[in-house]
C-alpha angles and dihedrals in degrees: 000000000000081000091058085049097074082063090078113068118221112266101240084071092077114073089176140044082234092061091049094053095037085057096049087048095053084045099046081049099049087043093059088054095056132111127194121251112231087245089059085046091045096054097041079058092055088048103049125085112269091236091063140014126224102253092058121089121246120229108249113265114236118245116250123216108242108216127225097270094039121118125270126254125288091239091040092051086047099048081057087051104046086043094052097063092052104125088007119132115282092218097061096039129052085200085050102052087042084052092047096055091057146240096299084060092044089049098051089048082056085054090044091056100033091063094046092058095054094041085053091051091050095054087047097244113154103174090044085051077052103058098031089046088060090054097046081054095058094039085055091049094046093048083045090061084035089066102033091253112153109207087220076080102046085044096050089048085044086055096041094051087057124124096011123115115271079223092052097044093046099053086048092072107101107249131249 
């Protein structure tokens, strides 16, 4: 991973918004005209279950009814978390110290993530996609304190767009 890493340019190298998504579209193209190179394949085999690889869809897990006493969500324990540290000292908190240099920080870590995860997916590495998947998490949850978002309301936009056609919903955004 720390190879694919030079993949990502430092983000001082970016002086506009433009420039950064300029940059995440070349990348998403250049990333659907890849194909994976048999050492990517290899090593996403070593790292799969044996039970199954990662090219093979798992079978849904059924959701479990949580009962009154049960533990909260792992979002909903990290969100705690990553709230909690809002105004701590930055030397004593890694959350802290993200959250003190600012949105425009929180929000390159996002695209940090953001990239790993889909240079993971396109090595085929499920347990990579996994791991990175799980940072990226975090990174999104911290810029979310970061900008005052509160997830209640991703999770409410999450909840009213339900049930409506990706393609629907999609051609409803205004344009531009």
């Amino acid at each position: 991973l720390t190879e694919r890493r030079k993949l990502i340019p430092p983000w001082d190298t970016f002086s506009t918004q433009r420039q950064v998504h300029e940059y995440f579209q070349r990348l998403t193209n250049s990333l659907q005209s890849l194909r994976v190179p048999q050492s990517c394949s290899r090593r996403a085999r070593d790292c799969a279950p044996p039970h199954r690889l990662s090219h093979e869809r798992a079978a849904p897990k059924k959701r479990r009814v949580m009962a009154a006493h049960a533990q909260p969500h792992a979002l909903d324990a990290l969100w705690a978390t990553v709230a909690s540290r809002k105004g701590a000292d930055p030397s004593t908190s890694w959350t802290a110290k993200l959250l003190s240099k600012g949105v425009n920080k929180c929000a390159q870590k996002v695209g940090e993530e953001a990239t790993e995860v889909v240079i993971e997916a396109a090595c085929g590495n499920a347990a990579g996609v996994v791991t990175e998947s799980a940072d990226l998490l975090y990174h999104l949850q911290v810029l979310w304190a970061a900008t005052g978002v509160d997830p209640e309301d991703v999770y409410a936009e999450l909840r009213r767009r339900e049930g409506t056609s990706g393609i629907t919903e999609k051609a409803s955004r205004p344009k531009g």
